[in-house]
C-alpha positions in Angstrom: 87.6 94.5 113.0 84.2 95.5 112.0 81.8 94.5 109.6 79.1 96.9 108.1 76.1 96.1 106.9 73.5 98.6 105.6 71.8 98.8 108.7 74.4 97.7 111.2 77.7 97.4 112.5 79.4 94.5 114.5 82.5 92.9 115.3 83.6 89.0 114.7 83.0 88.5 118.2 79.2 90.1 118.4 78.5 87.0 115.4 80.4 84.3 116.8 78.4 84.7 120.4 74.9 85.1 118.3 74.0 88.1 118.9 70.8 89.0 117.4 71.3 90.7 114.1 67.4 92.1 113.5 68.6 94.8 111.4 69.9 92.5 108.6 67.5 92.1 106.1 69.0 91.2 102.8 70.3 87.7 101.4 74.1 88.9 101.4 74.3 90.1 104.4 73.2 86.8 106.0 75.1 85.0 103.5 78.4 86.9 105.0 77.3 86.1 108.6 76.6 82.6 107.5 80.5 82.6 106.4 81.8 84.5 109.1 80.7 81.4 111.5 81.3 79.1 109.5 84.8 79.8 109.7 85.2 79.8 113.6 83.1 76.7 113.8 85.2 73.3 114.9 85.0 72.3 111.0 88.2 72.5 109.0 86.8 72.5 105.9 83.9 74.6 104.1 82.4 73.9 100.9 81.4 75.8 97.9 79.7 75.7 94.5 81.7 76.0 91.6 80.6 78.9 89.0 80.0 76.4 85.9 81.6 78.7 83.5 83.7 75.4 82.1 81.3 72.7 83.1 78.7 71.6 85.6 78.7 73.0 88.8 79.5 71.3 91.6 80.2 71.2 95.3 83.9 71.0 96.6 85.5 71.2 99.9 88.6 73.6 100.8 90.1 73.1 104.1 90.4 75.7 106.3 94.3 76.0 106.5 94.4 76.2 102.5 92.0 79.6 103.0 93.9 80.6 105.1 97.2 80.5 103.2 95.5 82.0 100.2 94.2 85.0 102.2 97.9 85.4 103.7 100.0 85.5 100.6 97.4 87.5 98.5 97.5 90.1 101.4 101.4 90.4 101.1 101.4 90.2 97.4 99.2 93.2 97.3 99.7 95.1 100.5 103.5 93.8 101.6 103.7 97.3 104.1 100.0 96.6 105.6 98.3 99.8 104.7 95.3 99.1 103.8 92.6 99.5 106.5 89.4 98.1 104.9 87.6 96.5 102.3 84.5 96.8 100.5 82.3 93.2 99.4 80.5 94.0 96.3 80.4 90.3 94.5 78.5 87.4 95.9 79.6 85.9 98.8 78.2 82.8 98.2 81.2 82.2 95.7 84.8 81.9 96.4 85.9 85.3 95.4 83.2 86.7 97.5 84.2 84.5 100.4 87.8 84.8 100.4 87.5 88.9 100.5 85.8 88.1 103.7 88.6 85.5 105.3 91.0 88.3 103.9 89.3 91.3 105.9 89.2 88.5 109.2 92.7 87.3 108.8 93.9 91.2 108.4 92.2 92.9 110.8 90.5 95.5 108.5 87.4 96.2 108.8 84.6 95.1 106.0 82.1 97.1 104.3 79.2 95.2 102.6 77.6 96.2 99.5 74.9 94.7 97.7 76.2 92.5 94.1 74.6 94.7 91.8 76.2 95.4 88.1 77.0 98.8 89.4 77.4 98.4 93.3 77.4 101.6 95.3 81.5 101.7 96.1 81.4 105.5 95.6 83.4 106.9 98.4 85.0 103.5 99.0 88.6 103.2 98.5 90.9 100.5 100.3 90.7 96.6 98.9 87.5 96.3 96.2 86.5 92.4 94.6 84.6 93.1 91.3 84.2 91.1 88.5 84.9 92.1 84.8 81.2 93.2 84.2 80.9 95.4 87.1 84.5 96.9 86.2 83.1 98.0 82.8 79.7 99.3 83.9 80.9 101.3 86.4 83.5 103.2 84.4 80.6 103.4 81.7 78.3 105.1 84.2 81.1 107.3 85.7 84.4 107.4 84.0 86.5 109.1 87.8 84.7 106.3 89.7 88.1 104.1 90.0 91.3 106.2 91.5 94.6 105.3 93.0 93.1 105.1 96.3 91.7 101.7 95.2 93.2 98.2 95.3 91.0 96.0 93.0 90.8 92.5 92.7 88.8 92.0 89.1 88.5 88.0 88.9 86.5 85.8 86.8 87.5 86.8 82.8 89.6 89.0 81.6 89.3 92.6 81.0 89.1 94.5 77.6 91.7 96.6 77.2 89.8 100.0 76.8 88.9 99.4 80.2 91.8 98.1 81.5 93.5 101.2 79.5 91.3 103.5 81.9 92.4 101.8 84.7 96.1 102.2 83.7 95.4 105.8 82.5 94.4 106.6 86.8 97.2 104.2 88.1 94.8 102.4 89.9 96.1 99.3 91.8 94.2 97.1 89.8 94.9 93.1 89.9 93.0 90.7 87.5 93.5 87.1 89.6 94.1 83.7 87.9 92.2 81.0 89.4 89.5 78.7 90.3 87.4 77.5 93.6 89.3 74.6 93.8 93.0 76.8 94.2 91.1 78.7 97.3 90.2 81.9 94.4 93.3 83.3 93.1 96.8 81.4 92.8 98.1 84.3 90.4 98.1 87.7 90.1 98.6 90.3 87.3 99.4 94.1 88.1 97.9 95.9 85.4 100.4 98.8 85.9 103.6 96.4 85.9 103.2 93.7 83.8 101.4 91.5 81.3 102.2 88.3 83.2 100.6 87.0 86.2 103.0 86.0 89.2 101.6 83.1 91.2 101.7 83.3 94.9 103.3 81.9 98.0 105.3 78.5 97.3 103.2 77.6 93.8 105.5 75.8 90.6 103.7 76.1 87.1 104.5 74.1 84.2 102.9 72.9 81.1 101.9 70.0 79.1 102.2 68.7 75.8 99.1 71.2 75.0 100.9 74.2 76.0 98.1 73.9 79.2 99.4 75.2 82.5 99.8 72.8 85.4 100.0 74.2 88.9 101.7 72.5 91.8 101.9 73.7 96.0 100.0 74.4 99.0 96.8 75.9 96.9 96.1 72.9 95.1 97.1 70.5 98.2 100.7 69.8 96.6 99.4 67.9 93.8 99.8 68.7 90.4 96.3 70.5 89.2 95.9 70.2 85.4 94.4 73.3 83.4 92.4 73.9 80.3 94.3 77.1 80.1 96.9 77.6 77.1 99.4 79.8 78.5 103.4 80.9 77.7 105.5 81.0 81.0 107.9 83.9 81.2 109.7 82.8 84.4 109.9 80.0 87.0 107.1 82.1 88.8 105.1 83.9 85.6 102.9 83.2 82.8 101.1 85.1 80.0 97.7 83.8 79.5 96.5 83.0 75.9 92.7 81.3 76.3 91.2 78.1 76.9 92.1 75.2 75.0 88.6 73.7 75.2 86.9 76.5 73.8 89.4 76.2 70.0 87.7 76.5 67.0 88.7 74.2 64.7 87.8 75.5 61.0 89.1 73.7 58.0 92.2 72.6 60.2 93.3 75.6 61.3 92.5 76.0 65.4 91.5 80.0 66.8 92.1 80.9 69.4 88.5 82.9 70.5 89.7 85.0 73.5 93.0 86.1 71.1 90.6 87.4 68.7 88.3 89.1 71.0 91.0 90.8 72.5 92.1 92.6 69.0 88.3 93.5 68.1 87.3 94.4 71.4 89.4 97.5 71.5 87.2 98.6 68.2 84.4 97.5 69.3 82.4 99.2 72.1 80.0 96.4 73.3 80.5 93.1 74.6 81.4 90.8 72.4 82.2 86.7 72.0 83.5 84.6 69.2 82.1 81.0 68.7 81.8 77.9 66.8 79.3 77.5 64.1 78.9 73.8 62.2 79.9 74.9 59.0 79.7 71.6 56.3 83.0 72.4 54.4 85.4 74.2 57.0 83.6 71.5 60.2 83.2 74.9 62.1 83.3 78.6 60.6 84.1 81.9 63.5 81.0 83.7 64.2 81.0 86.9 66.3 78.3 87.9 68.3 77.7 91.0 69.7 75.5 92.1 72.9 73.2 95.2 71.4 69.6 95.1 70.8 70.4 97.4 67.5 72.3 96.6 65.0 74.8 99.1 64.0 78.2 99.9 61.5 80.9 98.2 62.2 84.4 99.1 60.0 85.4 96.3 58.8 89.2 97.0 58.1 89.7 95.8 62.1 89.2 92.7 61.2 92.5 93.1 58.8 94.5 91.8 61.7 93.5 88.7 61.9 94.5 85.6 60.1 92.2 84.6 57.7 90.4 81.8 59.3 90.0 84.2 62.4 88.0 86.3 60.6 84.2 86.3 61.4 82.2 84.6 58.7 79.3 86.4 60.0 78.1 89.0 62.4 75.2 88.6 64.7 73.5 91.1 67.2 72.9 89.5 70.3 70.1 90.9 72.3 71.4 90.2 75.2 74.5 87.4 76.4 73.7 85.0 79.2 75.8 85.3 82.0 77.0 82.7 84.9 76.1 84.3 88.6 80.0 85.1 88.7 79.8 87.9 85.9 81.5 85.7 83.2 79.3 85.4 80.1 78.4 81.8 79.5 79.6 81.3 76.2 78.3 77.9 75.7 74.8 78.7 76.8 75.1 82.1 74.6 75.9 80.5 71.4 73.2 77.8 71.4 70.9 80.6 72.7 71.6 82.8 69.0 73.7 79.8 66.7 72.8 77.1 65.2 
């Protein structure tokens, strides 16, 4: 296999014996080297930062053998008849999504093309296997609506999708997976096919259950056959499948009755063209009232008869424009750094 920088081409072996790489200039690329011997080093583990979407980052250790089990069974979830011949790195490699596309490309055989992270990376002309996270998705169809076509496998990882876009992505049959997981499952320990089905199926020899919370546990070789314990509310369909609901931890509890915020974005975001988040406001009657933010410097109309589908307590007690939403260095938008940033 190859990998191809901006400025050069070389093979595992070429970085593994040390060859001089003078033509690599940027972060990225060196970060990808950095992994590449890493992994053939006499280590069995490498570590990795956590995004801090959920809580505090930190630094955990995967061992190598997990990696390498999650690279195999993603590879013949997606490509059981081994056609696809390369794939493209446009998400940080410092991360575990970013990483594992790497081990994937290594532990296939296919070559790996490196582009740099940016909102809208430069995959024009790239088909074959494509890691991108949510925001990148959306600003590239917004800046060209053909940009994604069938040629393309993408893994989109990190938060879900809105459904416009995902809608696009379904009008083009694109082989588009959103991934369920964490850094601590090795990426990805589910899978959703966007053109097949609105559950994710988990891979390789993983059992999912739930608690008392309706919280889906996790259990096999990705999470070191121990039984991993979520935050995420979910409703399993099979022995193998789940639908995803939200996050338990992020509930807003207002006047007794609990939301669900990622339920109601889901319904508005198909009206509503911008990025949006529903949070918590301390409210002295109700203990918390739903707020909806929305990222636009402008304000502008918004007709309020989408909002008819929602309960009554799910209903926004007020509107704010959002200049703009923080986001973690995954792509996810920090919702607990955004709200304190524009609620009281």
């Amino acid at each position: 296999m190859k990998i191809v920088f901006k400025n050069e081409k070389l093979t595992i072996d070429e970085i593994r014996t040390g060859k001089s790489f003078k033509n690599i200039y940027e972060d990225h690329e060196s970060q990808v080297i950095n992994i590449v011997k890493k992994w053939y080093s006499d280590k069995d583990y490498m570590e990795f930062m956590t995004s801090g979407s959920t809580g505090v980052s930190k630094v955990i250790r995967l061992s190598k053998d997990k990696m390498k089990y999650s690279a195999e069974v993603t590879m013949q979830h997606i490509d059981p008849d081994h056609k696809l011949t390369h794939a493209v790195l446009c998400i940080s490699p410092t991360f575990i999504g970013g990483a594992m596309l790497v081990i994937r490309a290594i532990q296939s055989g296919i070559d790996l093309i490196v582009e740099k992270p940016n909102a809208i990376p430069s995959i024009s002309g790239h088909s074959g296997l494509v890691s991108m996270v949510p925001l990148q998705v959306m600003k590239s169809i917004d800046a060209d609506k053909d940009i994604f076509d069938q040629r393309h496998t993408i893994l989109i990882g990190g938060a879900p999708l809105p459904e416009r876009y995902l809608s696009q992505l379904q009008e083009k049959k694109v082989n588009a997976y959103i991934t369920y997981g964490m850094t601590e499952t090795a990426s990805h320990v589910a899978l959703k096919n966007i053109l097949k089905s609105d559950d994710f199926q988990v891979l390789g020899d993983s059992r999912i259950d739930t608690d008392h919370r309706d919280c889906l546990r996790i259990n096999g070789t990705l999470t070191d056959h121990e039984w991993l314990q979520t935050n995420d509310m979910v409703a399993l369909t099979s022995e193998t499948s789940f639908r995803w609901i939200g996050r338990a931890d992020f509930v807003i509890n207002t006047g007794g009755y609990k939301v669900n915020p990622e339920a109601v974005e889901e319904i508005l975001q198909k009206a509503i063209k911008k990025p949006i988040l529903i949070a918590p406001e301390v409210d002295e009657i109700l203990g918390q009232k739903v707020i909806l933010l929305i990222e636009s410097d402008k304000p502008f109309d918004i007709d309020h008869s989408i909002f008819n589908r929602l309960h009554a307590y799910s209903k926004p007690k007020r509107i704010v424009f959002a200049g703009s939403f923080i986001y973690t260095s995954t792509g996810k938008i920090d919702r607990l750094k955004t709200a304190k940033k524009y609620l009281k």
